[in-house]
N, C-alpha and C positions, 0 to 999 in steps of 0.2 A: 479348765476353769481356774482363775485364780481370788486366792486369798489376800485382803489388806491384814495386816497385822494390828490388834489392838494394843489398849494397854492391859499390861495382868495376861500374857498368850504367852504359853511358852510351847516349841515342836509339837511338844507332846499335848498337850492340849487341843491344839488345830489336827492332829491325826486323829484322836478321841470324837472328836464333832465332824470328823469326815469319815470315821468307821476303817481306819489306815493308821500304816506304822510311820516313828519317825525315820525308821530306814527308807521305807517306802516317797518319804516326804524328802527327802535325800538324797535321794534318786532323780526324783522330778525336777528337785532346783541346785544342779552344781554349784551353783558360783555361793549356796551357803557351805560355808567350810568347817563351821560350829555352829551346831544343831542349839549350843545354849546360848549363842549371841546372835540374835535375831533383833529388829525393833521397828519400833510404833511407824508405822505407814506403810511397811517394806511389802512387795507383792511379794505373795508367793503362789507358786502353784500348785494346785490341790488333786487337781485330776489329768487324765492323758486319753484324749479320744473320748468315746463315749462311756471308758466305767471310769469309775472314783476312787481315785488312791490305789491301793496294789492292786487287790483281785477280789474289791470290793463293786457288785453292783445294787447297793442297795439304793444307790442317786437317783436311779431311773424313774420308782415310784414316787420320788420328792419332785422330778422333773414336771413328771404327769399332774401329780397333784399342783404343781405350782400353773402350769399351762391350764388346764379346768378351771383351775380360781381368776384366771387372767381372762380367762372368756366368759367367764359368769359376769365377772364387774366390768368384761365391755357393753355386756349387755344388757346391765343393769343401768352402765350410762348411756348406751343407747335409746331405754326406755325411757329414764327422765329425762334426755332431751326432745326426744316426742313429745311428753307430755307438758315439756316449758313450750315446745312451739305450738301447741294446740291453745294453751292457755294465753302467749301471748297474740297470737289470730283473735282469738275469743276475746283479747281486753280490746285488741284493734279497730273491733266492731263495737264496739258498744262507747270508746271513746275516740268515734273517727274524729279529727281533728280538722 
């Protein structure tokens, strides 16, 4: 998984909000050579495989929770597009043209 860099991030910061070091963060992206010049857009990478940052899995339950929420709100748009095409059947009738 990779990170865009904001502005106001620094290593330490994005290891903080992924539950990881910036050793660990250091690890995953060679080509940074100084953990305190980093900047605004730069990808970085956060995780490797399935856990997060060093020998942190606490992503897994963010992954799940995020997947559930994604299948609720398809199904939430699934219902109100049922109910736009029952309504628009329903106006179809009543102002056949």
């Amino acid at each position: 998984m990779y990170y865009y860099v904001q502005p106001g991030d620094s290593m330490h910061s994005i290891a903080m909000a992924y539950n990881t070091t910036v050793s660990d963060l250091m690890d995953l992206n060679p080509q940074i050579r100084n953990p305190h010049r980093i900047h605004v857009g730069e990808r970085i990478r956060v995780s490797s495989g399935d856990h997060w940052g060093g020998h942190n899995y606490w992503g897994r339950n963010e992954i799940q929770r995020g997947h559930e929420e994604a299948r609720r709100g398809h199904e939430e748009y699934r219902r109100g597009r049922a109910e736009y095409q029952r309504g628009h059947e329903e106006s179809s009738r009543h102002h056949s043209w």
